[in-house]
VEXDREN-2710 file (C-alpha; in Angstrom, 1 decimal):
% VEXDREN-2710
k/r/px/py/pz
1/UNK/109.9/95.8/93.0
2/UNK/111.6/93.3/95.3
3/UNK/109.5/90.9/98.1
4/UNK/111.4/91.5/101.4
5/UNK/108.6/89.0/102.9
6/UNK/105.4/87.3/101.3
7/UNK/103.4/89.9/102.3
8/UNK/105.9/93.3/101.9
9/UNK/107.4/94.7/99.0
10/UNK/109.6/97.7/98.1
11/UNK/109.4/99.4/95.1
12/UNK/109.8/102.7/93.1
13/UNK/107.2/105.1/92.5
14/UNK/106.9/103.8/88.7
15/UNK/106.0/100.3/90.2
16/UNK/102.7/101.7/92.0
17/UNK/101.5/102.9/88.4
18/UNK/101.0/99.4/86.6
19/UNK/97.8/98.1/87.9
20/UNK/97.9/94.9/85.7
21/UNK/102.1/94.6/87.8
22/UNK/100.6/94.9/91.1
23/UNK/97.9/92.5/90.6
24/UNK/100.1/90.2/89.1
25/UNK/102.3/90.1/92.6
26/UNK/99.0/90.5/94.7
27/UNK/99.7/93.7/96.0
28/UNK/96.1/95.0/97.8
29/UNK/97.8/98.2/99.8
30/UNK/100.4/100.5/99.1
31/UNK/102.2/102.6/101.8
32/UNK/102.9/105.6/99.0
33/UNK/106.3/107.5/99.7
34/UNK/106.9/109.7/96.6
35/UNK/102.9/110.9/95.6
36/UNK/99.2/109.4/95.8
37/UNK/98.5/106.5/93.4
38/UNK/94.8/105.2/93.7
39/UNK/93.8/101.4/91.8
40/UNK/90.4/99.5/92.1
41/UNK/91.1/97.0/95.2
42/UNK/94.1/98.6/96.8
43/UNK/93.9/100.2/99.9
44/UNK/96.6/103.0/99.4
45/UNK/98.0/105.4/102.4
46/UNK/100.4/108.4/101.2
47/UNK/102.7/110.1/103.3
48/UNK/104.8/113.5/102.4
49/UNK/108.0/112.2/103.3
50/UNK/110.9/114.1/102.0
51/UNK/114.2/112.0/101.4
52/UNK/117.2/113.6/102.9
53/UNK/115.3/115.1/105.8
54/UNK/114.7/113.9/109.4
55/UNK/111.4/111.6/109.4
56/UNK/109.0/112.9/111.8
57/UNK/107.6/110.7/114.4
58/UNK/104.3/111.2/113.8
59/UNK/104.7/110.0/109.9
60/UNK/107.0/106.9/110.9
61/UNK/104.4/105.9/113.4
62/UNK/101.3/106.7/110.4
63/UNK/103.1/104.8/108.0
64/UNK/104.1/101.9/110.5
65/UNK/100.8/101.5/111.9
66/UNK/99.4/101.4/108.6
67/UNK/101.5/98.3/107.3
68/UNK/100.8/96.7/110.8
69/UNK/96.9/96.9/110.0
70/UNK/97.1/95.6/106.8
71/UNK/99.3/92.6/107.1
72/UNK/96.9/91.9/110.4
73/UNK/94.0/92.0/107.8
74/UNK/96.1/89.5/105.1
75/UNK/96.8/92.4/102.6
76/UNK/100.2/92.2/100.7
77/UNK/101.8/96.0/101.3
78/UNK/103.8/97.5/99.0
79/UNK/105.9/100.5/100.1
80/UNK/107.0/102.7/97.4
81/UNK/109.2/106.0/96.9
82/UNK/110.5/108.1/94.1
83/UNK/113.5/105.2/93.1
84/UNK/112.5/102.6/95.9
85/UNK/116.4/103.1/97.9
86/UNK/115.7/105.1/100.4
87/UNK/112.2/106.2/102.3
88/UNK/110.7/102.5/101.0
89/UNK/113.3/101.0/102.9
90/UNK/113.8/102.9/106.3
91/UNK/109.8/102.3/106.6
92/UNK/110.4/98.7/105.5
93/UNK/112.9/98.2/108.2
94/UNK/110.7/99.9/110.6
95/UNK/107.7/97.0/109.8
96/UNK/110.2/94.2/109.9
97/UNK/111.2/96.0/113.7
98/UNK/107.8/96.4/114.8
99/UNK/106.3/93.3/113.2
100/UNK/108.5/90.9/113.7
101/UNK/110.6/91.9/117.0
102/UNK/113.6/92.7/115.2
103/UNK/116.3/94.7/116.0
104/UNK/117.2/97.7/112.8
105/UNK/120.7/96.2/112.4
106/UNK/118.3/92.5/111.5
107/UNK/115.8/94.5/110.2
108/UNK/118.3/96.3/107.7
109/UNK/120.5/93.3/106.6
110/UNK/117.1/91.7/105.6
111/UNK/115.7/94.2/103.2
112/UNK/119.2/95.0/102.3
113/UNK/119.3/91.0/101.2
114/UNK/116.1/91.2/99.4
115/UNK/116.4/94.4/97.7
116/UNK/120.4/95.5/97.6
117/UNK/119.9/98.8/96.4
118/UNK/118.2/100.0/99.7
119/UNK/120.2/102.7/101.2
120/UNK/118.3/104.8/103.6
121/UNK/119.5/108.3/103.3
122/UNK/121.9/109.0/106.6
123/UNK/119.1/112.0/108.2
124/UNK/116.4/109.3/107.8
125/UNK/118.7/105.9/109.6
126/UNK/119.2/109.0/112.3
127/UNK/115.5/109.2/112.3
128/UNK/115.0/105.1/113.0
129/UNK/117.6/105.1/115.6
130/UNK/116.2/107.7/117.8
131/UNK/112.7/106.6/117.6
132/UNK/113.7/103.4/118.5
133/UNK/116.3/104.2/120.7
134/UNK/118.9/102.1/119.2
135/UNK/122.5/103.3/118.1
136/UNK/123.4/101.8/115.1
137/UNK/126.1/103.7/113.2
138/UNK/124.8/104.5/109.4
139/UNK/128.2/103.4/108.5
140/UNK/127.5/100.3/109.3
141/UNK/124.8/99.9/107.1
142/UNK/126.5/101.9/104.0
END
């Protein structure tokens, strides 16, 4: 688990298991990639989101608007998938875009800092650049 800000994380879906972990870093929500994980005191949200596939709209907006709500409300989001690279990052660089007023090539190169192994897969950068209208080559992130 890696701190991209003080109130996000990205993690791996073995990192959402370890209650006494999570409350040790503070975590109270977790935007849940991989499969449902439920703790005393954490507000979780899961999404079925399949790496290697386009991300549909509707679940990048779900899962953006969730993260938006709960840093608004003070809680310290962690987003998780199966090994943390990939669908935990492309919806971490969508919070740091929509939060924060970033662009995804700022938005990447921050999470990328924080956590180096975070390699959105190429159908899911796609799916950010559409939805946000900007044309950032996934080469340029690789």
């Amino acid at each position: 688990m890696n701190q991209i800000r003080p109130w996000l994380y990205i993690g791996k879906y073995r990192d959402t298991l370890d209650y006494r972990y999570l409350s040790a870093h503070n975590i109270t929500a977790m935007l849940l990639l991989a499969e449902l994980v439920e703790h005393p005191g954490i507000t979780s949200l899961y999404l079925a989101v399949e790496d290697g596939e386009a991300l549909p709209s509707k679940l990048l907006a779900q899962g953006v608007e969730f993260v938006k709500a709960q840093k608004e409300a003070g809680e310290t989001i962690l987003v998780a998938c199966g090994a943390g690279i990939s669908r935990s990052a492309t919806f971490a660089v969508a919070a740091l875009k929509e939060i924060e007023g970033l662009s995804l090539r700022q938005a990447i190169h921050i999470v990328k800092q924080a956590h180096p192994d975070s390699m959105p897969h190429f159908k899911l950068w796609q799916s950010l650049c559409d939805y946000y209208n900007e044309a950032v080559p996934w080469t340029e992130i690789a």
